[in-house]
Each structure stands twice: as structure tokens, then as C-alpha cells.
N, C-alpha and C positions, 0 to 999 in steps of 0.2 A: 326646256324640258324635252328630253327625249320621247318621239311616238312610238308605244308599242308596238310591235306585228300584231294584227288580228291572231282569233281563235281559230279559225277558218278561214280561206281563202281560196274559191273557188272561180279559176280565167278563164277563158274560152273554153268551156271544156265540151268536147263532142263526145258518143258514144256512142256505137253501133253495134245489132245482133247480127253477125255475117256480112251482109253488105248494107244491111237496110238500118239508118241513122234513127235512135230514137231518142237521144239527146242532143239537141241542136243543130246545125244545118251542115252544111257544106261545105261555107267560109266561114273564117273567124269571127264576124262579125255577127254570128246567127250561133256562136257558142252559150254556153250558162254561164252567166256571171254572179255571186254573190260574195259577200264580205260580213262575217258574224264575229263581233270583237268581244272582247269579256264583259261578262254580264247580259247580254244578249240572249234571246228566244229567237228560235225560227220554226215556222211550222208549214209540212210541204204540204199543200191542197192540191187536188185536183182528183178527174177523174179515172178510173181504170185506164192503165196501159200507156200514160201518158210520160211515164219514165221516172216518176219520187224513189219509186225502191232502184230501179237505175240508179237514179243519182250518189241512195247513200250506200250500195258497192260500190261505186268510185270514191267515194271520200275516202271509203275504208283499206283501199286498194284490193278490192273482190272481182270486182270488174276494170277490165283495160281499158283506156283512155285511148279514143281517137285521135284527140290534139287537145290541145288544153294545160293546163297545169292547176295544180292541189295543192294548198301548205297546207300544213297544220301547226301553228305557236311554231309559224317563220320556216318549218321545215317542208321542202320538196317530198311529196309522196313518190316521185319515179327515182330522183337521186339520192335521197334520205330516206329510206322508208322504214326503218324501223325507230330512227326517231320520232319519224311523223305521226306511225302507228302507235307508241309510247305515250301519245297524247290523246288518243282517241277511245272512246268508248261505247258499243254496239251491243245493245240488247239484239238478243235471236230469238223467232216464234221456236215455242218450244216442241212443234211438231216438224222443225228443220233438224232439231239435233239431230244427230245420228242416231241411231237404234241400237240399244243393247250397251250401251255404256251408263256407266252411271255418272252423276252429275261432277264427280271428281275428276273421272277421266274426261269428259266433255272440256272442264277448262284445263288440263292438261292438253288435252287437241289443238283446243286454240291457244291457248298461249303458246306453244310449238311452233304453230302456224304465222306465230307472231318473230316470230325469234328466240323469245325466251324460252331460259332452261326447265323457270320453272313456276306455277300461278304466281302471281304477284300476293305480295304479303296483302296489299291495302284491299283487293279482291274477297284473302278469305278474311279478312277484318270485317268489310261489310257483310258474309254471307254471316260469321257472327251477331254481328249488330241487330242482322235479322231474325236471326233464331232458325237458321236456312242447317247449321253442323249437323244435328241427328239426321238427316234425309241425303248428307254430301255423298255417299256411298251406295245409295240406293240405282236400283237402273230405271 
């Protein structure tokens, strides 16, 4: 039986703001390692400034990568990345959105942002699902 690729695949991965490391160390061996396979929970703890929202701009590819490498379902986030990012999904506090667009334009931003031409079907299916449609044009 064939092993599948993990959901997630996170290697030595370092990050820094400028010059100062606040994901991992130095050498390889002081990078983040984690492995999240299907079916899987992960939940980041800790305290203020210790780098969890770091981390998940870099899974997302938001934030650059010092050394390291990211799959996502087998795919390279630096040499793959818009398949990588095809597999990934990122709720935003909704006081990041931007201002003055309404919530159609918003996932038109990001899906741009992504590669694509244009929201994914399965996106406004959920915001259906929700009963999210009357409010999609709102700003």
C-alpha cells in the first residue's frame, strides 16, 4: 500500500522580521518541524509574539521563508505555489479586510491574490450554505 503525502508539511522552517529570527533559530536544526496528515487537528498555543500568526503566513505563503520548506498535499509552497495554495484555506479577522470593499470584492482580492481568475465555485457554495448571499455585496 502506497503512503500518502501528508496534509501539511512543515521542515526546518525559519522566519525573520528584518534581521531578527522569530521562527526558529539559526541552523537547521533549531527550525519548525510539524507533519499534519488527513484527518488530523493542530492547535498553535502559546503566548503573545511567540511567532503561531508567523507561522500560519508562512504556510500560506504571506510571509517569506528564511530556510525551510512547506508542502501542502505533496506540493512545494516556493516551487509550486499555486498548487500548494489551491489546497489551503485561511480565514482573515475581519478587521484585516480591507476598507471600503464589500465582501465580493474582498474574495475577488484574494482569489487574484491566489492566482485565480475568479472566487472558486465551492467558496460561493459555502457562503450559500450559509445564508452569507444577501450581505455578498455589502461593504
Amino acid at each position: 500500500m502506497a503512503m500518502r503525502a501528508p496534509v501539511l508539511q512543515v521542515e526546518a522552517v525559519q522566519a525573520r522580521h528584518g534581521h531578527r529570527p522569530v521562527l526558529g533559530g539559526d541552523t537547521a536544526d533549531e527550525g519548525i518541524r510539524l507533519r499534519l496528515d488527513a484527518g488530523e487537528w493542530l492547535a498553535l498555543i502559546g503566548p503573545n509574539g511567540c511567532g503561531k500568526t508567523t507561522l500560519l503566513r508562512c504556510i500560506a505563503g504571506i510571509h517569506p521563508l528564511h530556510a525551510g520548506h512547506i508542502r501542502v498535499l505533496g506540493h512545494d509552497l516556493r516551487t509550486q505555489p499555486l498548487q500548494a495554495k489551491e489546497g489551503l484555506g485561511m480565514a482573515i479577522a475581519p478587521e484585516a479586510l480591507p476598507a471600503l470593499l464589500s465582501a465580493r470584492e474582498c474574495l475577488q482580492l484574494f482569489a487574484a491574490a491566489r492566482g485565480l481568475r475568479t472566487v472558486p465555485q465551492a467558496s460561493l457554495d459555502l457562503l450559500e450554505s450559509l445564508g452569507f448571499m444577501p450581505w455578498l455585496d455589502w461593504r
